[in-house]
PATI-645762 format. One record per residue (C-alpha): residue number from 1; residue in one letter; x, y, z. Coordinates in Angstrom, 2 decimals, padded with zeros to 5 digits, always signed. Layout:
! PATI-645762
R   nr  rest        X        Y        Z
R  NUM     A        X        Y        Z
...
This chain:
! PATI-645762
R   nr  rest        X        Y        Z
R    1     X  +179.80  -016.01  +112.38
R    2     X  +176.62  -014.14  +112.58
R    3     X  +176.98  -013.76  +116.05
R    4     X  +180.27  -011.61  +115.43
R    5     X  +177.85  -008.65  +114.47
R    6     X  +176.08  -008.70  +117.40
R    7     X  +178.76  -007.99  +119.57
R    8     X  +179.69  -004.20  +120.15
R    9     X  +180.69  -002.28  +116.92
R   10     X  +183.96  -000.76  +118.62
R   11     X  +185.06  -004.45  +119.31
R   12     X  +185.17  -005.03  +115.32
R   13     X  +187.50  -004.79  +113.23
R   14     X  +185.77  -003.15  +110.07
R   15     X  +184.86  -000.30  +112.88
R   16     X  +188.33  +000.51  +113.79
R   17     X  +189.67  +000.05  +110.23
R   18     X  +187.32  +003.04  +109.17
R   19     X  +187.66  +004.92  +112.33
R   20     X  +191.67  +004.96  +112.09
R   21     X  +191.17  +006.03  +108.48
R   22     X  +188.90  +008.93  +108.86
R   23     X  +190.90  +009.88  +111.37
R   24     X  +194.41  +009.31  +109.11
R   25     X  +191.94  +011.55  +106.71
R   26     X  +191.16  +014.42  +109.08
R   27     X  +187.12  +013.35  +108.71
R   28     X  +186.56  +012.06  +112.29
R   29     X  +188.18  +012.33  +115.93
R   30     X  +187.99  +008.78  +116.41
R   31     X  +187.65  +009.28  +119.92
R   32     X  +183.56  +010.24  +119.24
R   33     X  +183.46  +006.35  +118.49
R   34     X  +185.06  +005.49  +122.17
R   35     X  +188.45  +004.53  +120.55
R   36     X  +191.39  +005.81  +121.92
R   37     X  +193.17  +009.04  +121.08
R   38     X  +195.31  +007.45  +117.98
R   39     X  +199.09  +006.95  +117.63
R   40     X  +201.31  +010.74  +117.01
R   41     X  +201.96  +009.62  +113.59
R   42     X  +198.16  +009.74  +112.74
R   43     X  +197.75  +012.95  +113.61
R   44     X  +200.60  +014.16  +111.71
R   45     X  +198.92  +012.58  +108.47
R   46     X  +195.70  +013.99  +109.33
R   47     X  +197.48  +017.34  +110.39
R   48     X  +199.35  +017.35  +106.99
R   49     X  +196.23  +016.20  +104.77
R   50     X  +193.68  +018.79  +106.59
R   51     X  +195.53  +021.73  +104.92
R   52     X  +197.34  +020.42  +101.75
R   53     X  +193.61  +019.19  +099.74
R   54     X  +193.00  +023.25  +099.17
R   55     X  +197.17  +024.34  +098.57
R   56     X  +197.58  +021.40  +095.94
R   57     X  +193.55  +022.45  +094.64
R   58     X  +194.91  +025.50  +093.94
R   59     X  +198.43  +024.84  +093.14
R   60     X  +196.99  +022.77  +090.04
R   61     X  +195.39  +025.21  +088.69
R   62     X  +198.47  +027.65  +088.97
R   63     X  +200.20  +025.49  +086.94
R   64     X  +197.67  +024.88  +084.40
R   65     X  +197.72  +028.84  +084.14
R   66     X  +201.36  +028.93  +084.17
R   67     X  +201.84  +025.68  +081.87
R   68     X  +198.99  +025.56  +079.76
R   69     X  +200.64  +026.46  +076.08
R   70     X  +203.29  +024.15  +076.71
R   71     X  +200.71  +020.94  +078.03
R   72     X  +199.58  +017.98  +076.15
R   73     X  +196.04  +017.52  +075.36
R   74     X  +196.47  +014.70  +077.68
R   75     X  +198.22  +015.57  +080.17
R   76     X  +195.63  +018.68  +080.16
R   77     X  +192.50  +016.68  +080.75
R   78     X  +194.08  +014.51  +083.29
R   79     X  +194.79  +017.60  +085.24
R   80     X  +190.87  +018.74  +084.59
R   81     X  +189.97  +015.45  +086.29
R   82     X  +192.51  +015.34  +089.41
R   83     X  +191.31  +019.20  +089.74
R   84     X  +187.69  +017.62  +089.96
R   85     X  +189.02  +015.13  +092.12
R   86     X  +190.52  +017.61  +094.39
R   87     X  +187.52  +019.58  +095.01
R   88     X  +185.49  +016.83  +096.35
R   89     X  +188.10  +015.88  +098.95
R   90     X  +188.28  +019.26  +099.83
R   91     X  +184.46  +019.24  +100.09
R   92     X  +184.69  +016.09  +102.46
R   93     X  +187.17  +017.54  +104.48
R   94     X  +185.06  +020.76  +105.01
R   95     X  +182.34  +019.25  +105.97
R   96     X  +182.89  +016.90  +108.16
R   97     X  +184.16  +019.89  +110.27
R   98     X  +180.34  +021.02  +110.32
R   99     X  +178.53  +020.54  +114.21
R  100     X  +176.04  +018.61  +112.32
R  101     X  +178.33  +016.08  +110.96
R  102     X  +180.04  +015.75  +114.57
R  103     X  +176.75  +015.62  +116.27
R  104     X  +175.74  +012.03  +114.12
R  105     X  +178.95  +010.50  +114.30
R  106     X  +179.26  +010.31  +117.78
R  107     X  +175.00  +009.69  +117.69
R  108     X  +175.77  +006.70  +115.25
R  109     X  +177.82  +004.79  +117.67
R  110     X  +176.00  +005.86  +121.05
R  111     X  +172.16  +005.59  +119.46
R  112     X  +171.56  +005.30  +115.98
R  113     X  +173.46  +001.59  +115.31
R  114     X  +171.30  -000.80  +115.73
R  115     X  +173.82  -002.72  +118.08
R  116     X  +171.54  -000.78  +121.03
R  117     X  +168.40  -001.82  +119.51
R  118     X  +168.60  -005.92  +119.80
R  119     X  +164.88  -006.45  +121.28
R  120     X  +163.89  -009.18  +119.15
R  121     X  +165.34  -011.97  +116.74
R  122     X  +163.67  -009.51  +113.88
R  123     X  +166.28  -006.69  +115.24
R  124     X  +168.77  -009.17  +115.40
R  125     X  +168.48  -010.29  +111.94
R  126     X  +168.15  -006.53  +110.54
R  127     X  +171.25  -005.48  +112.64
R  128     X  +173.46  -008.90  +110.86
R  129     X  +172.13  -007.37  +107.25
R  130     X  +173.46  -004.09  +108.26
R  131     X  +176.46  -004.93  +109.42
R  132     X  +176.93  -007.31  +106.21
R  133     X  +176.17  -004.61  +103.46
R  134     X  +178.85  -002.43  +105.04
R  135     X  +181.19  -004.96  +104.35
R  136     X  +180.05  -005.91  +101.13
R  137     X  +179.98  -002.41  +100.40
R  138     X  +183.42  -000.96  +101.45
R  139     X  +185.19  -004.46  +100.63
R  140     X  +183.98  -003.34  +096.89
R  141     X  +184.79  +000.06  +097.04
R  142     X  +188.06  -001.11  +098.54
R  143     X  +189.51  -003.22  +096.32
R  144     X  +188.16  -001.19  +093.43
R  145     X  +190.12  +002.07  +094.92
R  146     X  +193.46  +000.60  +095.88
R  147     X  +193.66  -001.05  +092.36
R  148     X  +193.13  +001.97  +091.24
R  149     X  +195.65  +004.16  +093.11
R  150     X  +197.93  +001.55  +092.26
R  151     X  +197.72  +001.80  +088.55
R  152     X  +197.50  +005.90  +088.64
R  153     X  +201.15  +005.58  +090.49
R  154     X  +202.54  +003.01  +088.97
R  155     X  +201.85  +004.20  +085.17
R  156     X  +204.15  +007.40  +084.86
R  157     X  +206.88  +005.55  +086.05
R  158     X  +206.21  +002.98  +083.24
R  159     X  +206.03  +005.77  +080.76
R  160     X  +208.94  +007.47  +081.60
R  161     X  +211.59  +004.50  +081.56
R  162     X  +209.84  +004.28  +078.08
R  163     X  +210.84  +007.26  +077.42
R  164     X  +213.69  +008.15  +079.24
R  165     X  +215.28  +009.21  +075.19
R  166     X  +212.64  +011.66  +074.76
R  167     X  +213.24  +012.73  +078.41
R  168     X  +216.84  +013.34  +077.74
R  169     X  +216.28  +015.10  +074.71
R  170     X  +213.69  +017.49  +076.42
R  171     X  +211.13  +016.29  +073.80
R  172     X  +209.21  +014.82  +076.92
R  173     X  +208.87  +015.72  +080.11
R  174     X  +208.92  +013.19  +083.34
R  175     X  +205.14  +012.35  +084.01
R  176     X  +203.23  +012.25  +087.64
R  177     X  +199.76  +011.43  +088.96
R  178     X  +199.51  +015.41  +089.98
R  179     X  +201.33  +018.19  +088.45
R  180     X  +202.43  +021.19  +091.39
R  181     X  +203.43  +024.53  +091.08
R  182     X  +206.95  +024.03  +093.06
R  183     X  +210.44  +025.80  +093.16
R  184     X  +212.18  +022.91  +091.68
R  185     X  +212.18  +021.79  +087.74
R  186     X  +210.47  +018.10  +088.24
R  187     X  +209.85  +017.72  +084.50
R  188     X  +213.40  +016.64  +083.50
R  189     X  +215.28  +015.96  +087.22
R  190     X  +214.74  +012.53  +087.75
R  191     X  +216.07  +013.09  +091.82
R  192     X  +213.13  +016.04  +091.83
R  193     X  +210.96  +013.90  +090.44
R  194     X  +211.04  +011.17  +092.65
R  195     X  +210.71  +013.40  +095.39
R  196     X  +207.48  +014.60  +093.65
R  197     X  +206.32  +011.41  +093.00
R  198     X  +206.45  +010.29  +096.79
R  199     X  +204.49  +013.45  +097.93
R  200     X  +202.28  +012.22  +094.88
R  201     X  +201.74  +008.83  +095.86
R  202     X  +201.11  +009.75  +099.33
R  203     X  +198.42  +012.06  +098.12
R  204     X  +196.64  +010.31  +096.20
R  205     X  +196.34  +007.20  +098.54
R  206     X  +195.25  +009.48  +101.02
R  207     X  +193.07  +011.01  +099.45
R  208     X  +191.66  +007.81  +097.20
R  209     X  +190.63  +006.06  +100.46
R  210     X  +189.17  +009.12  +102.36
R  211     X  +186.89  +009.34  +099.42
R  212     X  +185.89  +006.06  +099.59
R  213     X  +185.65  +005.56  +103.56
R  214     X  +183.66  +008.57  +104.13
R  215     X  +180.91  +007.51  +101.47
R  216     X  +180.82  +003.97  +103.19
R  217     X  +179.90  +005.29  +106.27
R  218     X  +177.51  +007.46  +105.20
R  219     X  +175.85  +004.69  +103.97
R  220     X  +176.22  +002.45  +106.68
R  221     X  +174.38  +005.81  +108.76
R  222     X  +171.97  +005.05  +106.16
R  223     X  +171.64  +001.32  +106.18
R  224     X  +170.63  +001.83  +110.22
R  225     X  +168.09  +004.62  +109.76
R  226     X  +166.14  +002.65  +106.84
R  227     X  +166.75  -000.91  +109.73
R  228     X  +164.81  +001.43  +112.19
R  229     X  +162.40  +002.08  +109.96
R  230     X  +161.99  -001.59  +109.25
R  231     X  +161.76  -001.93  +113.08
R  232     X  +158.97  +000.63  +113.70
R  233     X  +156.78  -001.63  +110.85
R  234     X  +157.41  -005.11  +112.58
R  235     X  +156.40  -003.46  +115.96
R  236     X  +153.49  -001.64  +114.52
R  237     X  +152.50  -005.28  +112.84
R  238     X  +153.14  -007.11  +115.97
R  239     X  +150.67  -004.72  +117.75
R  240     X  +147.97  -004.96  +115.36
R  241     X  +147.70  -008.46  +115.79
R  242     X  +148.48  -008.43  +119.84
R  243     X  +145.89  -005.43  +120.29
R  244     X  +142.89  -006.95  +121.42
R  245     X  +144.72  -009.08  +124.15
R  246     X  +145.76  -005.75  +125.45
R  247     X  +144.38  -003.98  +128.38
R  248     X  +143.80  -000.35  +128.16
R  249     X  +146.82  +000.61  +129.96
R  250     X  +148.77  -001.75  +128.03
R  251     X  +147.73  -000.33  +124.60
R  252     X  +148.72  +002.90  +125.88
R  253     X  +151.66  +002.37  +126.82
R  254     X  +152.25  +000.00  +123.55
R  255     X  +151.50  +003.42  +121.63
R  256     X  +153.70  +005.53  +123.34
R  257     X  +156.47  +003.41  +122.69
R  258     X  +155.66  +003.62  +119.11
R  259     X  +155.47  +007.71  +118.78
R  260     X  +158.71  +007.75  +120.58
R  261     X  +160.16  +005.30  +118.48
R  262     X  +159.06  +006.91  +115.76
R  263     X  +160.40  +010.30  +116.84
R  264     X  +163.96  +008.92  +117.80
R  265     X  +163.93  +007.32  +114.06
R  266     X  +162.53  +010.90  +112.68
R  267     X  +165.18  +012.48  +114.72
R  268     X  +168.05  +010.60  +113.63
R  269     X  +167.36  +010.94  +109.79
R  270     X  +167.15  +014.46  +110.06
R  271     X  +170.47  +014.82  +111.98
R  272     X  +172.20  +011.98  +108.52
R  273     X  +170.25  +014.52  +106.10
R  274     X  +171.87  +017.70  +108.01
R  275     X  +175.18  +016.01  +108.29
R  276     X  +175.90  +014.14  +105.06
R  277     X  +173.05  +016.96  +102.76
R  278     X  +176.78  +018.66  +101.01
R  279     X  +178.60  +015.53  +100.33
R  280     X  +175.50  +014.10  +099.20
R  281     X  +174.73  +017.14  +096.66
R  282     X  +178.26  +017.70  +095.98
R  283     X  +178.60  +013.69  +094.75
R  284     X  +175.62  +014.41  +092.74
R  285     X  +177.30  +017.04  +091.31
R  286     X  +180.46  +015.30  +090.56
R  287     X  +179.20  +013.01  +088.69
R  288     X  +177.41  +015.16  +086.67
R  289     X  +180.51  +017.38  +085.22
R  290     X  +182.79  +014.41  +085.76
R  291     X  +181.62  +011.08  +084.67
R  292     X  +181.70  +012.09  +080.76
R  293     X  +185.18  +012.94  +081.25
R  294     X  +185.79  +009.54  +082.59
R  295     X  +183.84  +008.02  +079.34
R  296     X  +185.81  +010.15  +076.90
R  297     X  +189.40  +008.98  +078.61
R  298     X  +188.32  +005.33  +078.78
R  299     X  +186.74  +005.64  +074.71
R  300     X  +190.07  +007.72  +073.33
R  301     X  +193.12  +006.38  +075.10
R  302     X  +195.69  +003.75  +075.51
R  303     X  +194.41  +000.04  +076.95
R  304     X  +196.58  +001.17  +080.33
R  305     X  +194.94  +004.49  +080.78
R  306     X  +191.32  +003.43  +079.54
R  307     X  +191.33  +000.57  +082.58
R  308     X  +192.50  +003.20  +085.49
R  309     X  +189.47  +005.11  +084.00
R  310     X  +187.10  +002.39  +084.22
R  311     X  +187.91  +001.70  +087.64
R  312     X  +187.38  +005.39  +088.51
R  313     X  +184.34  +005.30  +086.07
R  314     X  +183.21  +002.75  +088.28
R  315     X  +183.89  +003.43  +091.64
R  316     X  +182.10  +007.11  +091.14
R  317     X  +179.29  +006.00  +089.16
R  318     X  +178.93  +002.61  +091.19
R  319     X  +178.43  +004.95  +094.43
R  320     X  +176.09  +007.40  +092.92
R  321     X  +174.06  +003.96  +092.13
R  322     X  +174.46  +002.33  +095.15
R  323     X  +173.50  +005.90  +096.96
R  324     X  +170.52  +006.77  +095.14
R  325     X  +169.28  +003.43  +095.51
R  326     X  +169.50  +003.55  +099.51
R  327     X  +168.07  +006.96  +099.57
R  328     X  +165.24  +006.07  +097.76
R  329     X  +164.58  +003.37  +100.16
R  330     X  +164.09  +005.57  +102.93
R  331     X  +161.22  +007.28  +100.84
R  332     X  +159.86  +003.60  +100.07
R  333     X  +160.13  +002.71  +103.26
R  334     X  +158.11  +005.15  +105.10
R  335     X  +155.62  +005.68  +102.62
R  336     X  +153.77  +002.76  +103.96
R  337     X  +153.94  +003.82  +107.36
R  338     X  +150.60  +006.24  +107.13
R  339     X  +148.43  +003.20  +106.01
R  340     X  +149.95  +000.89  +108.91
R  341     X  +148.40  +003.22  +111.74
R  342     X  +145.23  +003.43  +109.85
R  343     X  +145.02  -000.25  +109.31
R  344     X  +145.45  -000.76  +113.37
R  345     X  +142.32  -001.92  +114.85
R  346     X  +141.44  +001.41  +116.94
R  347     X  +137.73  +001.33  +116.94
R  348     X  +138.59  -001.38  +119.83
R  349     X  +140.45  +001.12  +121.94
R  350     X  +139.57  +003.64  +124.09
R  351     X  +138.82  +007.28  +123.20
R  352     X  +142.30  +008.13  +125.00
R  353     X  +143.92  +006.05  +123.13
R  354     X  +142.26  +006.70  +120.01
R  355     X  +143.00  +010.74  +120.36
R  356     X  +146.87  +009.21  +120.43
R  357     X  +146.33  +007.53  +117.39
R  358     X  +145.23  +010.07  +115.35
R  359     X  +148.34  +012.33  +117.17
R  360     X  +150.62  +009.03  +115.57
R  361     X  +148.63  +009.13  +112.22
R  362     X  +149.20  +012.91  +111.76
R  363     X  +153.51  +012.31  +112.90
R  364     X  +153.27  +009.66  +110.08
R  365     X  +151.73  +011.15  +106.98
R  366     X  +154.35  +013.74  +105.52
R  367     X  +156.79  +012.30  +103.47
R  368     X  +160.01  +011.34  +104.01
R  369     X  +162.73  +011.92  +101.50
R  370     X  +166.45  +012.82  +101.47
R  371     X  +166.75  +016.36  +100.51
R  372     X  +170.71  +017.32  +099.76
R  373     X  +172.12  +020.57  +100.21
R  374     X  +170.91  +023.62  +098.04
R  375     X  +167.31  +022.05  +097.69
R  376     X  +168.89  +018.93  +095.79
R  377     X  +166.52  +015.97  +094.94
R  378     X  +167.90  +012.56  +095.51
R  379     X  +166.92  +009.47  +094.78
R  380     X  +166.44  +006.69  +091.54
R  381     X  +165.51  +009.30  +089.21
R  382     X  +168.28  +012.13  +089.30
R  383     X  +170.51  +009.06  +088.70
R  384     X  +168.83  +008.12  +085.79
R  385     X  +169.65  +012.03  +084.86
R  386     X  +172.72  +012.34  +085.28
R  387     X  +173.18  +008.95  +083.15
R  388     X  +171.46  +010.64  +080.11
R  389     X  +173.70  +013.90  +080.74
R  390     X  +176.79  +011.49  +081.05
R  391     X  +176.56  +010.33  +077.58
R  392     X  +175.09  +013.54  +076.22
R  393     X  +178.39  +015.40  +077.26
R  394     X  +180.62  +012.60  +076.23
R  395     X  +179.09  +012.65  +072.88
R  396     X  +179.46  +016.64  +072.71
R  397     X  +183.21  +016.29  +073.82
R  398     X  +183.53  +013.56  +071.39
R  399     X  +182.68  +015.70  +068.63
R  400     X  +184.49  +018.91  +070.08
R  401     X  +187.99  +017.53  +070.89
């Protein structure tokens, strides 16, 4: 089985699963990755989905304007939260548009995965980890997501053959996953509601798995960069130990390797932090407005509503965990690397030689952390503060509402 991640990532399936879907999603050309142009019908969907994220952003909020007296306090704060929602698709959407983010895709698959980096058993072995915490990772996500989206569609339908008396009576109105400013009265027309609840459903699936399938490749981008740094530390271990058996020639060329090695892995994190700095900042900031809103829906409602909120609750705080977690290991990672060079044995080499060292020494001693658009730290610790904020502003809307 293991051998089944060594072969060429286009020849997988998980790689053409996510590269149909970002394309579906209007986040990648799938043809950066070597694929094929994709079938007509996915570039209608993407076509369609590129340019109705910002109408229905701001067609929610004209009806919120236009409806608001006449809203329930629930309906009301599920609108607050697909608004939310809607803004970091949009976000996604925008940015993968950016040069930077179309420079690193088509990098990921031509340089930066580790596929073209099998030297060794010990690349071999990081390259298999890789490929398995992608899968972990978006198999999660995955299942998490579509349960999800299945739940947010499926429950106004439930409630409104509930209360299809109330309905009649116009003491109710027909519910939906998103509520659209259109030209046609879908609160009490059961034929214009099911045509709004299509265009809903279609939506919100879209939409529920771009969210998801971007963030898993981001961190797969990740998962590579921090394997090449693991890479650059076996090779600068294997030449502290193979050093002396070196000739000088040998050693030099041994060292170049290394500060070009180095660069390349230096080079390729900057190009993930250009790329993926907004959606990384912008999640950040998500879950800092959003996540109490999730807590307060999953504390104050109905067993139904409370576990579609848990899932969300779950999927968005889950990836701010699992993302501040891999972007601290980057900073772990290299912070090692500075003490490495100076622990190789270069009072044996030449004065050359040691003149390169100290040029690998200096490449080596700032640090290396993800910075996120705007300035934005990353890492364990904002986490941990948006967790305290989290259940500081669900206590505050607790008492307010």
């Amino acid at each position: 089985m293991n051998a089944y991640y060594l072969e060429k990532p286009q020849q997988q399936r998980l790689w053409r699963v996510l590269a149909t879907t970002m394309h579906a999603t209007s986040t990648l050309d799938q043809r950066l990755w070597g694929y094929q142009a994709p079938h007509k019908m996915i570039f209608l969907i993407s076509y369609v989905f590129q340019y109705f994220g910002p109408v229905a952003m701001v067609s929610q909020i004209a009806y919120a304007y236009i409806n608001f007296d006449h809203m329930a306090s629930s309906q009301i704060e599920a609108m607050l939260i697909m608004i939310g929602l809607n803004i970091l698709v949009v976000t996604k959407v925008f940015s993968s548009k950016l040069e930077a983010y179309t420079t690193v895709m088509k990098n990921f698959m031509n340089e930066i995965h580790l596929f073209h980096h099998q030297t060794d058993e010990y690349s071999k072995q990081k390259l298999i980890s890789r490929e398995k915490y992608t899968r972990w990772t978006a198999g999660t996500l995955a299942v998490c997501i579509s349960a999800d989206i299945i739940l947010y569609c499926a429950v106004p339908i439930y409630h409104n053959i509930r209360n299809k008396e109330f309905i009649a009576n116009k003491t109710a109105i027909l519910q939906t996953s998103i509520y659209l400013v259109m030209p046609f009265d879908y609160g009490y027309n059961y034929k214009n509601w099911l045509i709004m609840h299509c265009i809903n459903t279609y939506s919100t699936t879209v939409a529920g798995y771009l969210l998801i399938v971007f963030d898993v490749v981001n961190y797969a981008i990740v998962f590579h960069v921090i394997g090449h740094i693991e890479i650059l530390k076996h090779k600068m271990a294997f030449f502290s130990d193979a050093v002396k058996s070196l000739n000088e020639r040998e050693v030099r060329n041994k060292l170049i390797e290394m500060i070009q090695y180095h660069a390349f892995v230096m080079k390729s994190f900057k190009e993930v932090q250009e790329a993926y700095g907004i959606n990384v900042s912008v999640n950040y900031g998500f879950n800092l407005v959003m996540d109490s809103f999730f807590l307060f829906e999953i504390m104050s409602k109905d067993k139904v509503t409370a576990v579609i909120y848990t899932l969300m609750f779950s999927v968005f705080m889950g990836g701010l965990v699992l993302m501040s977690f891999i972007l601290e290991e980057i900073r772990k990672k290299t912070d090692g690397l500075s003490d490495m060079v100076y622990s190789l044995p270069w009072e044996t080499m030449s004065l050359s030689n040691q003149k390169m060292m100290i040029l690998i020494l200096a490449r080596v001693q700032p640090q290396v952390s993800f910075v996120g658009a705007g300035g934005m730290r990353t890492g364990v610790q904002p986490m941990i503060g948006i967790m305290k904020s989290t259940f500081s502003y669900y206590v505050m809307l607790k008492k307010k509402v």
